[in-house]
Structure formats: C-alpha cells, structure tokens
N, C-alpha and C positions, 0 to 999 in steps of 0.2 A: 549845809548839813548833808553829808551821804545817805542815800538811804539803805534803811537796813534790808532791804531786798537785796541791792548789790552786795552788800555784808556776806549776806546768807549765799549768793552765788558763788561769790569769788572763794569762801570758806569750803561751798562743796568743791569747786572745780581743783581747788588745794588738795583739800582732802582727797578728792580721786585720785589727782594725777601724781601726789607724791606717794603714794601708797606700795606702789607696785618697787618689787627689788629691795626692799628693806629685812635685814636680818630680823627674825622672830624667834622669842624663847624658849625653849622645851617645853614641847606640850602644846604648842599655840594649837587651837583648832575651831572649826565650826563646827558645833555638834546638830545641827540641823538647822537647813533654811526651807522657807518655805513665803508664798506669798503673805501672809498676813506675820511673817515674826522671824525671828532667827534666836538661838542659843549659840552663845561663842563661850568658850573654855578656855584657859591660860595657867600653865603653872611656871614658875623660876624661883629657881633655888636662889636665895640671898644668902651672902658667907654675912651674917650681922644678927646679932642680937635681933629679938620681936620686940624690942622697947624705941631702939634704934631703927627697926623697918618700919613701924608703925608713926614715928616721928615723923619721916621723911614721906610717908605715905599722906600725912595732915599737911602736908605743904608745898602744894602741885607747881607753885610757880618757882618751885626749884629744880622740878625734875620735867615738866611739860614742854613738850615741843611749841615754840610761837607761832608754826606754821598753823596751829591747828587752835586757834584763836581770831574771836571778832576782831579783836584789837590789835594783831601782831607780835604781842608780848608776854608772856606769861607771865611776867612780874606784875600784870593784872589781875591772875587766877588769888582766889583766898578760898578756903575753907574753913567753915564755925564747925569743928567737930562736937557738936550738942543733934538732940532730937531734934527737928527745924530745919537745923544747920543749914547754911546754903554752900552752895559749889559755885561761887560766882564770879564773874569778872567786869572789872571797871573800865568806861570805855572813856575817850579823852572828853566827847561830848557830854558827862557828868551821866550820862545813862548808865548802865546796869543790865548786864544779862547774867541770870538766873539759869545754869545750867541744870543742874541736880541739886535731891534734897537731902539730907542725911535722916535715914529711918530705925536705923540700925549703928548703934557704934558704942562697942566693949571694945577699951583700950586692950591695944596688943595683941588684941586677938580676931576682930570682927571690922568690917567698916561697909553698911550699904547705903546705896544713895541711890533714890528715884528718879525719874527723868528720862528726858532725851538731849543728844549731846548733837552736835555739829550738823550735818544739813537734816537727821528728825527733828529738831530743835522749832519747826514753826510746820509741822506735820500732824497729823491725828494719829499721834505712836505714843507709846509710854512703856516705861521700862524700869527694871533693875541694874546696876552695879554693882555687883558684892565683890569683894577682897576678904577673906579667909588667909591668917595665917597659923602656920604649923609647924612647932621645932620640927628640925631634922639636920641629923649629923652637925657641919660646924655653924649653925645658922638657924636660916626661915623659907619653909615652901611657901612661896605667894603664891593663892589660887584667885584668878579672876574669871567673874564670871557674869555675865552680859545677855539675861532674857530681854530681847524688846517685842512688843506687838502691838497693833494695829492697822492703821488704812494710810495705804499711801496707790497713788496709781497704776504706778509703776509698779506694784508688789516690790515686795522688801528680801524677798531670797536673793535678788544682784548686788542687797546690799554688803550681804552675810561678809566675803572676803574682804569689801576693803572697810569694815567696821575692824575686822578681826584683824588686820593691815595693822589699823591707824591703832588701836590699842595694845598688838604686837609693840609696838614700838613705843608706848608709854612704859609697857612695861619695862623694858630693856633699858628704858633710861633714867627708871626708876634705880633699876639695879645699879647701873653703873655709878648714879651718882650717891648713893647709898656705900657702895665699894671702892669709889675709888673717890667720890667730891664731885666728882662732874660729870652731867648728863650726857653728855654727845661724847665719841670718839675725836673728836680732830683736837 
C-alpha cells in the first residue's frame, strides 16, 4: 500500500513544478498574499450558455487536469452538486479523498466549495472556492475566486502564484472544453 504521505509529496512537487509557463485567463491574479492567507481572482469569458457552463462546471473529471490528482486521473474527480456535496476522488485502494465541500450552489449562477485542495489538503488551512457566473455579450464571465487561511510554516504568501498557477489553468481548460469538447490543446 503507498503511503499517502508520498501521495501528498509527489502531488505538491507536481503541483510546483508543472505550474510555471502555463497560459492563464484574462484577469488571472493574486489579489493579495500574505503569511497566514492569500486571495486569488480569475475571470474568462465563456462563448456558452450559463446552463451549459454550469454543466460542465459539476463535472471536473472532464475538464481537470490528472496532473493534479491523488490518483493520476481525473476520471476519479465527482461532484454531488447539493448542500454537503463533496469534491471527491476515488483512489484505486478503495479510499476516498475529500477535497471540498459544496456550501453554496444556485444552478447557473453560483457554485462555492469549502476546503483545501492539493498540498493544503493535510495542513491547518481552510478555505473558499467560489465560481460566479455572469451573462455577457455572446456567453458567461467565470469569476473565480480562491480565499484560503491559516497556519502553515512556511507561511502561505509563496504559495499565492503557484495556487493562482495551478487554478489558472483549471480554468482554461474548463473553457476549452466547454468551447471546443476537449480540455487540453494537443
């Protein structure tokens, strides 16, 4: 059985090192780091329906990157869009990780989810999620937005850019596969 300490390392050393050089949406930004928290901001325009962006937003294991999973594969990710709901994924060893919780969720228009995601995930952090969407012109502004805080040792302002990195590039591939069918370019 691996343990989930290696899990959690080899997920951050992922998470770090793929981060850097990846195209980010209009708007990506950290609006403030600081040792105990960070606030990151996201908007992209979706050419699609909010019925249609909101679909594709309840069902991460079609748009998530598997780089940035316990497990290797997104087709693990599910979301219970209800009050509860969890953001989880299934691991082959029949476990279960519990990334986020859903606290908030108005079809088409709202989705927040509690938690900590990828190496804060076994940390003394806790946080929000939010996605906000907004007609405009032929589509939907996705706004995402990402308060975490608490205690980590290392202070958490180093984490700010590659959090705002690694969700940059959720979003974008939210987009594309929302626009075009499929997540990645190649």
């Amino acid at each position: 059985m691996a343990s989930p300490f290696g899990a959690r390392t080899l997920l951050c050393s992922v998470w770090s090192a793929a981060l850097f050089g990846l195209g980010s949406p209009v708007g990506a930004a950290v609006i403030h780091a600081a040792p105990g928290g960070f606030e990151l901001k996201q908007i992209v325009h979706i050419s699609a329906p909010a019925a249609r962006v909101y679909a594709a937003l309840i069902q991460p294991a079609k748009w998530w990157n598997s780089q940035h999973t316990y497990s290797g594969s997104a087709a693990n990710l599910s979301l219970d869009p209800r009050p509860g709901g969890c953001f989880c994924e299934a691991l082959s060893n029949g476990g279960v990780v519990q990334h986020l919780v859903v606290v908030n969720i108005q079809p088409n228009e709202t989705l927040e989810l509690r938690g900590a995601l990828g190496p804060f995930h076994a940390r003394g952090v806790d946080g929000v999620l939010a996605f906000q969407l907004t007609p405009a012109g032929d589509g939907v502004d996705l706004t995402m937005t990402n308060d975490m805080g608490g205690y980590m040792s290392e202070g958490m302002e180093g984490w700010a850019p590659k959090a705002d990195a690694m969700l940059s590039e959720q979003m974008s591939r939210l987009k594309r596969y929302i626009e075009t069918g499929a997540p990645s370019s190649r």
